[in-house]
N, C-alpha and C positions, 0 to 999 in steps of 0.2 A: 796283312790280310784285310780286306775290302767287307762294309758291312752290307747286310742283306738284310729284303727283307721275308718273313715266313708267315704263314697261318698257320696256326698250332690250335687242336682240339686239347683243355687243360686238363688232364686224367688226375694228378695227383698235385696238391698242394701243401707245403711243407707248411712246419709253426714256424712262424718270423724267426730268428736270432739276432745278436749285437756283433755283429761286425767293426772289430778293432780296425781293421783297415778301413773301412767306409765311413767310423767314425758316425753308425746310424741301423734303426732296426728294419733285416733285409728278408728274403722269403727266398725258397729254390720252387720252381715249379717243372714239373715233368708232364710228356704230352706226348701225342701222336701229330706230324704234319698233314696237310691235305693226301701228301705221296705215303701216309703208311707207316712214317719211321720213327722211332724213338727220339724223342729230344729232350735235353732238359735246361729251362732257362734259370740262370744268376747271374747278376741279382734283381732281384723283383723288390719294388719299394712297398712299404706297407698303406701309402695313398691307395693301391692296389687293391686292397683287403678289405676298403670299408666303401660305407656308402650305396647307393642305387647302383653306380658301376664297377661296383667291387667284379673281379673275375670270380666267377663260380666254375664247378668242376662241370666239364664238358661243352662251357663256351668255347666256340672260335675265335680267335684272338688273332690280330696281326701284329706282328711286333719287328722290330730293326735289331739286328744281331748280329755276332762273327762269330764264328769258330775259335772254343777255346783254344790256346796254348800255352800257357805256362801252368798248368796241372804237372802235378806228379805223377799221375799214374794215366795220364793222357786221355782221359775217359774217351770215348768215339764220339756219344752225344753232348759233351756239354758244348751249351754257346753263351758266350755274356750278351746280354742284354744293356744297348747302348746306353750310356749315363746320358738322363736327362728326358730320355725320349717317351713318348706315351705308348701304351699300348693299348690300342684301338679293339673295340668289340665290333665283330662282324658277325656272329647268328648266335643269338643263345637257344635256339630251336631245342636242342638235345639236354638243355639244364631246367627247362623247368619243372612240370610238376613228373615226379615219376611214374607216368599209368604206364601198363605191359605196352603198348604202344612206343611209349618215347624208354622205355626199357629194350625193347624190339631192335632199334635204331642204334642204342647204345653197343649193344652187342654186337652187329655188325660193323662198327667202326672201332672193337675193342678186340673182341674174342678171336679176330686172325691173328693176331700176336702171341699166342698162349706157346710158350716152352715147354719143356718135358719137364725140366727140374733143374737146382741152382750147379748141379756136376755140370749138365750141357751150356749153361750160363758163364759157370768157370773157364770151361776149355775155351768159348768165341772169345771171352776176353784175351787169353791167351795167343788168339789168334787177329784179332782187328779189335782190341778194347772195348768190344761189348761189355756197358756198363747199366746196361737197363733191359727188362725183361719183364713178363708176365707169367707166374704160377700157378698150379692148380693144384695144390695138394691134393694126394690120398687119404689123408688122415688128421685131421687137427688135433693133437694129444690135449691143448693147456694151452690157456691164456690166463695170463697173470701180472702181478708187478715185484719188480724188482726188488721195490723199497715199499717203506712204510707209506703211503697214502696222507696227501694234507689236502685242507680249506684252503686254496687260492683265494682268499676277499680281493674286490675291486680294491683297485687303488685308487682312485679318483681324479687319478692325474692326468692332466692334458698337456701335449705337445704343441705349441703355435707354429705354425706353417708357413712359407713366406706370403702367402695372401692371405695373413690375418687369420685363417680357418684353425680351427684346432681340433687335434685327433687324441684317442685315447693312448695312453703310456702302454705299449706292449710289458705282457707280465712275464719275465723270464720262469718257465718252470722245465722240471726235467723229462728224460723220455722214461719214463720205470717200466713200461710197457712193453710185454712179450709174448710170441707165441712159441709153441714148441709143436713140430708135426713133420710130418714125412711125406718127401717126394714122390712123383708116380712113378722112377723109375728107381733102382736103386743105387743111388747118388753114391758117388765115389769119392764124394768130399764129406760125405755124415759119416764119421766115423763112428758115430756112438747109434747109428738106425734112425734116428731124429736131428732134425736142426733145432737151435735152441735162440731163437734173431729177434735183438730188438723191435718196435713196431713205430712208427714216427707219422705214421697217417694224422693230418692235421686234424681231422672229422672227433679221430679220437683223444686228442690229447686238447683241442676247447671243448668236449665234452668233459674232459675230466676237472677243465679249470670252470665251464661255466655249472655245471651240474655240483658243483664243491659249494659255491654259492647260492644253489637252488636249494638244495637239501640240509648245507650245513652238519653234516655228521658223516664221519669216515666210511663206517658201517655203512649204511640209506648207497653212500654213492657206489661203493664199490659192489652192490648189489646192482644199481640199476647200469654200470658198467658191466657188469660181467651178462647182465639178463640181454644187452644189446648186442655187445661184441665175441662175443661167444654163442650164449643160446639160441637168441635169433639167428645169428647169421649162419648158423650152422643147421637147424629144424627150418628155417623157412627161406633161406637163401643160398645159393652157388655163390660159393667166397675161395674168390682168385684173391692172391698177395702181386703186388705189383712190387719189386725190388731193385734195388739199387745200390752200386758195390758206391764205399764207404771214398769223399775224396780225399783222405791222407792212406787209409789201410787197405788193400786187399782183402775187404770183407763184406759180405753181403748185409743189409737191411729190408726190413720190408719196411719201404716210404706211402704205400698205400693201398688201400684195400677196394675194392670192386666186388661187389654181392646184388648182382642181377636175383628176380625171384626163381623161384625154381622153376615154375610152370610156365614161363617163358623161352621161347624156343630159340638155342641155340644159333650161333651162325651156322656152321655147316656140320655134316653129318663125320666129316674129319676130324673134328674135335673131340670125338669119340676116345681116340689113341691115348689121350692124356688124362681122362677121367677117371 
């Protein structure tokens, strides 16, 4: 299979991991192309992540890629992203500061995407490996953590790069992060009335390793965690889950969250259906 190249708008950015095979720490990124469609790029190097040219969510990026194939579960979107190669920033018009304007714009190049619920996400997979999608829940029950809550300290370690540069030592932490909430239609795969999905949005989880550091007390952090990713986004924002079935299991994740403000106007008056 012959490599191409794409422009991809970045919607969601994974936390790095340690890639036994790569031998180095790598990132997933998911996106929409110029044409509208779901993609999701690995692996993304963590030079990626830092710096003035770090990629930010809803840069345009160009990147050289193929169509995966040796996936288990054949996802439809995934593509690897060539070893070695750069990927070039072509507009960051949509990432910078967020006024109802550049929220406006957002919406329009996000909210055509919106699903019914992860039952109608099941079935496309079933049908052409729909492995990426956009939610709009009716109901946000809980957000919470799995596990006890820790202080991520810096480590203060740097990695040397082959041009001499050095980057900081990515800090392996886990996902303990969850929501529980309900469908707008009534999903044929929630068997209990709720889904119960891990959360992997990168926003949230360096919030949880840098805000560990900020505050230094479990307590302090998992308040101004929950006062963000919950109360806010629920009183002062429309919070879509961006999801992604898992690549070894048949299971869904939310990989990232989208919370345009509320008083901002919708793409079309069709998005009605799922709300």
């Amino acid at each position: 299979m012959s490599w191409e190249t794409k422009r991809v708008y970045i919607v969601v950015k994974a936390y790095p991991e340690y890639s036994r095979k790569l031998r180095n720490w790598v990132a997933c990124t998911a996106g929409l192309t110029e044409e509208g469609d779901w993609i999701r790029l690995y692996p993304i190097q963590t030079r990626h992540y830092i710096g003035d040219n770090k990629i930010r969510k809803f840069d345009l990026v160009e990147v050289i890629c193929q169509k995966t194939t040796t996936e288990k579960l054949e996802r439809r979107e995934s593509y690897k992203v060539k070893d070695g190669s750069d990927i070039t920033l072509i507009d960051r018009s949509l990432s910078g500061p967020s006024t109802p304007k550049i929220w406006g714009k957002r919406n329009k190049l996000v909210l055509g995407n919106v699903d019914p619920s992860l039952s109608y996400l099941h079935s496309e997979y079933r049908v052409d490996k729909t492995s990426l999608g956009l939610i709009k829940p009716r109901e946000v029950l809980e957000f919470y953590s799995r596990e006890e809550l820790k202080i991520y300290a810096d480590s203060g370690q740097y990695q040397r790069r082959i041009d001499g540069s050095e980057i900081p030592v990515i800090q392996k932490i886990p996902y303990p992060f969850a929501y529980r909430f309900k469908c707008s239609d009534n999903c044929s795969i929630c068997s209990s009335g709720y889904h119960d999905i891990l959360c992997e949005d990168w926003e949230l989880l360096e919030a949880y390793r840098r805000w560990g550091q900020k505050y230094g007390n479990v307590q302090t952090l998992w308040e101004k965690l929950y006062g963000k990713f919950y109360t806010w986004m629920l009183n002062e924002r429309d919070l879509f889950f961006v999801v992604g079935m898992h690549s070894r299991h048949p299971t869904w994740l939310i990989i990232g969250l989208y919370y345009p403000p509320k008083k901002v106007e919708l793409k079309d008056q069709s998005l009605d259906r799922w709300l």
